[in-house]
RODO-2510 file (C-alpha; in nm, 4 decimals, decimal comma):
residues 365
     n   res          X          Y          Z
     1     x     0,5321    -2,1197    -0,7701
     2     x     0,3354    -2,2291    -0,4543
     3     x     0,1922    -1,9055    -0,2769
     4     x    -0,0049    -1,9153     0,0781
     5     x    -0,1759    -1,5706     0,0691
     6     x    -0,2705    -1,4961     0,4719
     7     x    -0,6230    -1,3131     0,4367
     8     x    -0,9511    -1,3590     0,2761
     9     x    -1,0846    -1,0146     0,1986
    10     x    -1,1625    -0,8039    -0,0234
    11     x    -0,8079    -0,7031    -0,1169
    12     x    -0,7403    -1,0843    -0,0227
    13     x    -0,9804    -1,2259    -0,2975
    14     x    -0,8607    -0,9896    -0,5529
    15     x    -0,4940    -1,1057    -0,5138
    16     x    -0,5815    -1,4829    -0,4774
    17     x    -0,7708    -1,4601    -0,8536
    18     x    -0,5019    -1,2590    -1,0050
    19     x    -0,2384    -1,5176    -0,9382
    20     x    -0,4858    -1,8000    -0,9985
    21     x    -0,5979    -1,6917    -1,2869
    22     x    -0,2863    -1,6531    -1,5049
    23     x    -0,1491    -1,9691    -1,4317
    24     x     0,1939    -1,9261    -1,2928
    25     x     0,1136    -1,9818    -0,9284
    26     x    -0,0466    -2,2914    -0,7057
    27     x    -0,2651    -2,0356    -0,4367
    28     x    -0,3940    -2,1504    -0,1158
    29     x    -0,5644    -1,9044     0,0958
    30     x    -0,5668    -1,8902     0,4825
    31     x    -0,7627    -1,6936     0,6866
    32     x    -0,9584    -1,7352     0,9926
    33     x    -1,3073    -1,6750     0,8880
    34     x    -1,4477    -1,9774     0,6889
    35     x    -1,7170    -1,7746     0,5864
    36     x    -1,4514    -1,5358     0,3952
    37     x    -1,2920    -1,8410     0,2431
    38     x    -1,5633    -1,9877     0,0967
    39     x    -1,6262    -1,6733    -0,0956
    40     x    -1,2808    -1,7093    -0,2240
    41     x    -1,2567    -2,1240    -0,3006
    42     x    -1,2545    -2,2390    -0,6787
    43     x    -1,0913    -2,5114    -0,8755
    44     x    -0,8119    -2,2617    -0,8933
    45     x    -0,7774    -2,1966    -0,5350
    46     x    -0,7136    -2,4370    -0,1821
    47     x    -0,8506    -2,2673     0,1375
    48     x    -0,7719    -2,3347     0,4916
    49     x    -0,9182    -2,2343     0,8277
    50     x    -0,6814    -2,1299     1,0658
    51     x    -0,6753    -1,9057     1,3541
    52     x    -0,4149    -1,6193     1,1769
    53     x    -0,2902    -1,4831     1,5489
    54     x    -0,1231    -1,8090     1,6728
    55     x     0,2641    -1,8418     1,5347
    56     x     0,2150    -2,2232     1,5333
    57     x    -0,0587    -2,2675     1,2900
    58     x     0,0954    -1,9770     1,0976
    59     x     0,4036    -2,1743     1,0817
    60     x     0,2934    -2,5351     0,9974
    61     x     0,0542    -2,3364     0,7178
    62     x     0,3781    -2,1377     0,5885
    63     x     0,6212    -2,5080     0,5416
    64     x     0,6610    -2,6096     0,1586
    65     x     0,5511    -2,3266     0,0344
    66     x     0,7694    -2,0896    -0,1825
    67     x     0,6202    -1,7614    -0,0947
    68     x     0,4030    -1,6057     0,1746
    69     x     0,1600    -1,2995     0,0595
    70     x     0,0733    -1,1559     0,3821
    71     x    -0,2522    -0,9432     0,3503
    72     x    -0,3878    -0,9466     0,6984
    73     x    -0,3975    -0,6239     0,9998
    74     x    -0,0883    -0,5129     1,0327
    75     x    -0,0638    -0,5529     1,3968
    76     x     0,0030    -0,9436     1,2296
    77     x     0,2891    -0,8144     1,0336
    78     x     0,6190    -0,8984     1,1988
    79     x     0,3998    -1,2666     1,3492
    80     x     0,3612    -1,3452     1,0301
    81     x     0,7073    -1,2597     0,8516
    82     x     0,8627    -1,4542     1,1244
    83     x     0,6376    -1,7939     1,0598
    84     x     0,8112    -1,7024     0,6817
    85     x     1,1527    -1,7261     0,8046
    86     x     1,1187    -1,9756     1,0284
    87     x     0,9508    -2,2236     0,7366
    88     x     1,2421    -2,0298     0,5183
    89     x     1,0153    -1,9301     0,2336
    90     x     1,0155    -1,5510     0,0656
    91     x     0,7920    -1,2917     0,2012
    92     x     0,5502    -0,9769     0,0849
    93     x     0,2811    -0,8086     0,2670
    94     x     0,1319    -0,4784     0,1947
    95     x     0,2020    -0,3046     0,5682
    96     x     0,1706     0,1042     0,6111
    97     x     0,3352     0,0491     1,0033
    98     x     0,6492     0,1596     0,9995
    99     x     0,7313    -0,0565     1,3196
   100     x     0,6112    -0,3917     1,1806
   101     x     0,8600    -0,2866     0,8468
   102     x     1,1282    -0,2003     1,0637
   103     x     1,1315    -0,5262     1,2408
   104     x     1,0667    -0,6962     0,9640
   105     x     1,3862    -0,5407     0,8000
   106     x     1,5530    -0,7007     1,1156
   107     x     1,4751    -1,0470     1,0559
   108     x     1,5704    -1,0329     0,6723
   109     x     1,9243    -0,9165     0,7325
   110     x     2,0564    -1,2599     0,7230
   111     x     1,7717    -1,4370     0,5985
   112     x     1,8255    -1,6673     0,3370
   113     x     1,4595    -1,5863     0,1669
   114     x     1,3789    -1,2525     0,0669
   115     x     1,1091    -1,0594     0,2635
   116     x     0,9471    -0,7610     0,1089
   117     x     0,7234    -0,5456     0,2498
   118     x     0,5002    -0,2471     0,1598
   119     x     0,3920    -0,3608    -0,1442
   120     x     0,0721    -0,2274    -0,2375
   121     x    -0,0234     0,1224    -0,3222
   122     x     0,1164     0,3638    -0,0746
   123     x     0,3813     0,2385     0,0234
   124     x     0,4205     0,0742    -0,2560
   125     x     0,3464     0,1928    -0,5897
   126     x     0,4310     0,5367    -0,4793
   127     x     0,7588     0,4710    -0,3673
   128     x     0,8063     0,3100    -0,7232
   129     x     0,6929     0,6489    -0,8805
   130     x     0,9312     0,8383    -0,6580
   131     x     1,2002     0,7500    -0,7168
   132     x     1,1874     0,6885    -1,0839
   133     x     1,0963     1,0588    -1,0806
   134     x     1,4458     1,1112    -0,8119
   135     x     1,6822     0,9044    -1,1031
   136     x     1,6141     1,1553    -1,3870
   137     x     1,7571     1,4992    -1,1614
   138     x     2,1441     1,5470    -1,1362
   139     x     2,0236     1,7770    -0,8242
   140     x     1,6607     1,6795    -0,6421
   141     x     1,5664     1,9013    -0,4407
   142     x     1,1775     1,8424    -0,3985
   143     x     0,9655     1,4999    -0,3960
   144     x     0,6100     1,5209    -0,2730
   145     x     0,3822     1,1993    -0,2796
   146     x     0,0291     1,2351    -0,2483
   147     x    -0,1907     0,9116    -0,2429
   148     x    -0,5976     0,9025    -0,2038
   149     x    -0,8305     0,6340    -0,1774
   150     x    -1,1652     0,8260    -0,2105
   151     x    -1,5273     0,7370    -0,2632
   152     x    -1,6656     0,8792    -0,5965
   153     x    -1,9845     0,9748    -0,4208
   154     x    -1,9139     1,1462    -0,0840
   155     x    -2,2224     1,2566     0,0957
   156     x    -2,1013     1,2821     0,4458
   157     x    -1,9729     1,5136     0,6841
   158     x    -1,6059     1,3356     0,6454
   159     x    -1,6855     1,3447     0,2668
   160     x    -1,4973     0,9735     0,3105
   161     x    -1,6379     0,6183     0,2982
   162     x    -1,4760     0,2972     0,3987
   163     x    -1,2662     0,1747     0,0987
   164     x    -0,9856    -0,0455     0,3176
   165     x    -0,9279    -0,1721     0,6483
   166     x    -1,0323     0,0482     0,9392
   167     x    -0,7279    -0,0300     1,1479
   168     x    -0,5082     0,0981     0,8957
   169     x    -0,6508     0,3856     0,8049
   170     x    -0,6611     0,4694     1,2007
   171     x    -0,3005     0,4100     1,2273
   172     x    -0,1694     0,5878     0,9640
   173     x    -0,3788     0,8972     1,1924
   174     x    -0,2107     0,8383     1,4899
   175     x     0,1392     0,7858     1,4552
   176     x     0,4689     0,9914     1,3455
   177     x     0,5535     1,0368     0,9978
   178     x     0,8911     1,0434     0,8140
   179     x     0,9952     1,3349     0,5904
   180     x     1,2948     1,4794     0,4662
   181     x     1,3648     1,8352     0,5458
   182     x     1,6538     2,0836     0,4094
   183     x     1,8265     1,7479     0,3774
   184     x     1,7624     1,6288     0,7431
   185     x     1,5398     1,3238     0,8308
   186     x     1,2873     1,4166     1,0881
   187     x     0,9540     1,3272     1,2100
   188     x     0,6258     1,5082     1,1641
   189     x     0,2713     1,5209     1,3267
   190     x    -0,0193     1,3405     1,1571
   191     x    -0,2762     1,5288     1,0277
   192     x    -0,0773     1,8474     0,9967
   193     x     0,0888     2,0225     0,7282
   194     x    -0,2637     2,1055     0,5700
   195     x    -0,2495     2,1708     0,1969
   196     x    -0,4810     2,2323    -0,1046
   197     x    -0,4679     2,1529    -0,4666
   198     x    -0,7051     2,0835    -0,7242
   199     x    -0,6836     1,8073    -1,0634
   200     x    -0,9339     1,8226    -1,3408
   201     x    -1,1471     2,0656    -1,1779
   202     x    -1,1506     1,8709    -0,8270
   203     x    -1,0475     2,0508    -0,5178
   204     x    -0,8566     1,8126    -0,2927
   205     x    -0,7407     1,8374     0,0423
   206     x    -0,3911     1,6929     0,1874
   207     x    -0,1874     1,6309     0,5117
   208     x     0,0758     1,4275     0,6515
   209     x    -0,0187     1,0258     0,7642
   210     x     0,2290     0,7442     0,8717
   211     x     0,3901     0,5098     0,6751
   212     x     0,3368     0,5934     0,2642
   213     x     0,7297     0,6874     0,2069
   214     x     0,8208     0,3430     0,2666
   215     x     1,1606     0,3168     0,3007
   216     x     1,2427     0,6394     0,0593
   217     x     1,4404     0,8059     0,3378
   218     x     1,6681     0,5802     0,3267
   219     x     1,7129     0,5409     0,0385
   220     x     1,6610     0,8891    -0,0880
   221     x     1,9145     1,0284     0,1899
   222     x     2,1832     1,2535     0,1003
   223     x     2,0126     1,2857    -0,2337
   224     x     1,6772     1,5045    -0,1863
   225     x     1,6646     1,8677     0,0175
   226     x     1,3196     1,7675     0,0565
   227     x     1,0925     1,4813     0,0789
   228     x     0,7346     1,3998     0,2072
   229     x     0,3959     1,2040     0,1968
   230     x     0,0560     1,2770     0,2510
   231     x    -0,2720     1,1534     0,2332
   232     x    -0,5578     1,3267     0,0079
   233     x    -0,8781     1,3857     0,0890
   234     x    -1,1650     1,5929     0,0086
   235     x    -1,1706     1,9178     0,1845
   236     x    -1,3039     1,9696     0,5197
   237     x    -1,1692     1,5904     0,6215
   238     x    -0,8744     1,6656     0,8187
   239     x    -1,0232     1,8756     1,0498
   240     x    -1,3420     1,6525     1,1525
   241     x    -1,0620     1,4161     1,2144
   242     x    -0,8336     1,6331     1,3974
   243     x    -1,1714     1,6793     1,6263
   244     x    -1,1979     1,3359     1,6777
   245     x    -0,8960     1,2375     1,7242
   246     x    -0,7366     1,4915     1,9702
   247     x    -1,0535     1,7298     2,0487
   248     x    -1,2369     1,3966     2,1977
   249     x    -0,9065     1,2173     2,2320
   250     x    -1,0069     0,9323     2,0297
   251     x    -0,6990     0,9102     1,9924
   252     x    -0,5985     0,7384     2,3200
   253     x    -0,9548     0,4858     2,2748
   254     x    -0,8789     0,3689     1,9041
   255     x    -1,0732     0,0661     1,8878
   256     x    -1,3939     0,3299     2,0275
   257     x    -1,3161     0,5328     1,6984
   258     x    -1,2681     0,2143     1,4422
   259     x    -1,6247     0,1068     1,6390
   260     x    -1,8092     0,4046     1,5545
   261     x    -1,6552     0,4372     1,2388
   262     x    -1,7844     0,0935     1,1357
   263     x    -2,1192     0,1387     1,2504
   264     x    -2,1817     0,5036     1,1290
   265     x    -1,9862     0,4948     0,7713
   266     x    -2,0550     0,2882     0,4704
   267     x    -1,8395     0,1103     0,2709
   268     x    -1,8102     0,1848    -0,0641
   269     x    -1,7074    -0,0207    -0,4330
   270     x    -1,7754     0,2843    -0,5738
   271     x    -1,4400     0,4703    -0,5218
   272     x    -1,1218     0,5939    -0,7420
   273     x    -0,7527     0,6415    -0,5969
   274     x    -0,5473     0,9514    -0,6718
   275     x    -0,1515     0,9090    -0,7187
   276     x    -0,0050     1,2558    -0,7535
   277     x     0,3934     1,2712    -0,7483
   278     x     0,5713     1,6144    -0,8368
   279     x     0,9348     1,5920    -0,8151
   280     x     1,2001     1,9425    -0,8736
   281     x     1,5643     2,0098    -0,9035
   282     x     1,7986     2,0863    -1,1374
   283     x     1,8851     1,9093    -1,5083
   284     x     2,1245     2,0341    -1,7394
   285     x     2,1772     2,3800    -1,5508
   286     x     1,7963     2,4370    -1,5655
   287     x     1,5600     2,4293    -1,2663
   288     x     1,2466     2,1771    -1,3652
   289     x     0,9377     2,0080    -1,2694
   290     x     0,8134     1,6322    -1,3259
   291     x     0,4690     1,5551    -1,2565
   292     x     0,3027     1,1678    -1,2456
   293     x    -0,0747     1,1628    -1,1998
   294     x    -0,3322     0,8736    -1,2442
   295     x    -0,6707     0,8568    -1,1459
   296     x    -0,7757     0,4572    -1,1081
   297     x    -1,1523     0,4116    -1,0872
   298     x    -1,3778     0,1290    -0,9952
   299     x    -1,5048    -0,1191    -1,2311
   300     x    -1,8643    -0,2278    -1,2390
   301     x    -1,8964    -0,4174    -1,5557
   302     x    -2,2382    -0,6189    -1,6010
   303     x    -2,2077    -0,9913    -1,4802
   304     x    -1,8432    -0,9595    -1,3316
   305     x    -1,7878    -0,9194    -0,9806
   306     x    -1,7436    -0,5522    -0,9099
   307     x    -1,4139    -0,4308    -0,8106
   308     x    -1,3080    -0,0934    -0,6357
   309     x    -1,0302     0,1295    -0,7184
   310     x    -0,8604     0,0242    -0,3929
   311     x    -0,8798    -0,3290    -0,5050
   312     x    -0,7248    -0,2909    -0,7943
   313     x    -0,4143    -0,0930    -0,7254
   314     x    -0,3392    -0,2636    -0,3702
   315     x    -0,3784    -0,6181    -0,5359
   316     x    -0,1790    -0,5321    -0,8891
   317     x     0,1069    -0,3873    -0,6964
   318     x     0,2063    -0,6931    -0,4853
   319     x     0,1266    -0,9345    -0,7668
   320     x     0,3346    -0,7693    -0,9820
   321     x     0,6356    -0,7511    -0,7264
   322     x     0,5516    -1,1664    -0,6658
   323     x     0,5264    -1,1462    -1,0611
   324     x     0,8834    -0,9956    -1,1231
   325     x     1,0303    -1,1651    -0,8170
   326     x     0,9607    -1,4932    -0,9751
   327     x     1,1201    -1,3881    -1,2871
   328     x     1,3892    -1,2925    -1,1101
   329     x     1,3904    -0,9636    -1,1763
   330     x     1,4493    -0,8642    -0,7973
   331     x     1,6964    -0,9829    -0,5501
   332     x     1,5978    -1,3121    -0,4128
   333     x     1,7180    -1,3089    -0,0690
   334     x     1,7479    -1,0384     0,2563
   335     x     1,5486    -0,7130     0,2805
   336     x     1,3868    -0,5999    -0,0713
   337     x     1,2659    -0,2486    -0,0689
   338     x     0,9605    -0,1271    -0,3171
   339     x     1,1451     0,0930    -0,4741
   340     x     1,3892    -0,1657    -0,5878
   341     x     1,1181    -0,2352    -0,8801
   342     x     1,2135    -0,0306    -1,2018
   343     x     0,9000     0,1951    -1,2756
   344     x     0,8555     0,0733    -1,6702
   345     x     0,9138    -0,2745    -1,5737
   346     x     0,6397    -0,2317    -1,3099
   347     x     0,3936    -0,0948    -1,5766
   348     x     0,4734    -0,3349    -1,8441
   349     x     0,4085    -0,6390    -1,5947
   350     x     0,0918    -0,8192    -1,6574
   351     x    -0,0624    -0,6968    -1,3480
   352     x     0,1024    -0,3562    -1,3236
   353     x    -0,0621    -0,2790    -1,6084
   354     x    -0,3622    -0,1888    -1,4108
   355     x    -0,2221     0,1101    -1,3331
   356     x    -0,1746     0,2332    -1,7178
   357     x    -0,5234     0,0648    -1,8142
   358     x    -0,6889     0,3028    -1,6340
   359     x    -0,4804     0,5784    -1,7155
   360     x    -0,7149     0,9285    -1,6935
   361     x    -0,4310     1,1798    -1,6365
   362     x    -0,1740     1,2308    -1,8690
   363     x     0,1497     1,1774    -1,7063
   364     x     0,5373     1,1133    -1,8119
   365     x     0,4997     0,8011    -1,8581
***
């Protein structure tokens, strides 16, 4: 199968040896840096230098080619899924914006490719979780996804390092978020709904950010009283955020915040990602609780390049949805939601298995 993945970073890289690696796929990476490419060039791999933003060179990069992976800002979203249907080959990306999905969604309805979006960790993953979790309850009546991508080490104020992209961390901040209320689909501030919890011994912060339920309210509607997603932190995050973002109004000068943010807060390989779905409601006349936790940490093995916990979930959940695509496993043309992907399937796919081979919470599955 002939894959252009759009994007040479971190997440990028990870993706492009996954596929390369195991044979199955011809890659050829495109990004706009050819400093980031050559990072990411091998016997394995073709690169090309291209500037990502113009719909032309997009385009002419996109014809032949059976798939697109699309793992650049997500302000390139909907650009790029239309240079896909335009050169008529199938489309993933791993987009949190929940306008880029929705038009997205637009141009697969008659598509003759498939396009499928959201297909890394949250949305993504956690969509798969939920609603495996929704099938086994003849009555749901509570699903709450938590997701967090956290260094291992915090030292900060913010108790947070840079694991991913800036700009989407930022945007899931600032916008709306979906939920599921007594049944109703509404929309909720970001950064509110302030909880606590703790898991093996760790005290944990959450609060509601854009664009990790995917597509579950649709999907889920009519079927769950409640239903909602929210980020995890450590405590004390949400409200040096909250300052920043509304207190200083940040909020209306984002690329001031993503600025500072880059210049004042390392990056980290050194991190772990928290998935954390409890779903309730009523089986066999009894009211009941499913849990699924993992804990995914970074690997630093000597003389292999080091990979973070962000890395390896993001990448393993849109090369397995390429992975069972190919196989067939999925339907192979229109709009595909996440949660189309069977949860076992998922984790028995050669690159799903990431998530069970680095299993530290015991879970249902």
């Amino acid at each position: 199968m002939r894959i252009t993945l759009l994007g040479a970073g971190h997440i990028g890289q990870t993706i492009a040896r996954l596929l390369a690696d195991c044979g199955d796929y011809a890659v050829t990476v495109v990004d706009r840096s050819p400093q980031a490419l050559a990072h990411i060039a091998g016997p394995a791999v073709g690169t090309r230098a291209i500037d990502t933003a113009a719909g032309a060179e997009l385009l002419a990069a996109l014809r032949g080619q059976d798939a697109v992976i699309n793992a650049l800002p997500y302000h390139l979203a909907t650009l790029a899924a239309t240079a896909a249907r335009e050169a008529g080959c199938h489309y993933f990306d791993l987009t949190e914006d929940v306008a880029a999905t929705r038009a997205i969604k637009s141009l697969a309805a008659d598509a003759p490719c498939a396009f499928m979006p959201q297909c890394g960790l949250a949305p993504g993953f956690i969509g798969i979780v939920a609603n495996h979790l929704a099938q086994g309850f003849e009555t749901l009546h509570d699903l709450k996804m938590r997701v967090g991508a956290l260094p291992a080490f915090p030292t900060n104020s913010l108790k947070y390092n840079l694991t991913w992209s800036v700009d989407g961390l930022i945007n899931e901040y600032c916008h709306p978020c979906e939920a599921i209320r007594d049944g109703e689909r509404i929309e909720v501030l970001p950064l509110e709904g302030l909880e606590h919890f703790s898991l093996d011994g760790i005290e944990y912060e959450a609060f509601n950010t854009s664009g990790g339920l995917g597509t579950l309210c649709e999907t889920l509607a009519g079927r769950v009283r409640n239903l909602d997603y929210k980020s995890v932190r450590y405590p004390g995050h949400s409200a040096l955020m909250k300052m920043l973002l509304e207190e200083l109004q940040l909020n209306k000068d984002q690329e001031t915040l993503k600025t500072i943010m880059r210049r004042a807060i390392p990056s980290t390989m050194q991190d772990v990602v928290l998935v954390f779905v409890t779903a309730s409601g009523m089986r066999d006349g009894h009211l009941v609780q499913e849990v699924f936790a993992r804990k995914i940490f970074a690997l630093r093995d000597d003389g292999e390049e080091p990979q973070s916990a962000i890395q390896i979930t993001t990448a393993a959940g849109v090369c397995a949805a390429v992975d069972l695509f190919r196989e067939g496993r999925l339907p192979q043309r229109g709009f595909v939601a996440q949660e189309r992907i069977e949860l076992p399937a998922f984790l028995a796919n050669r690159f799903g298995r990431a998530y069970q081979q680095y299993r530290q919470v015991e879970s249902i599955c």
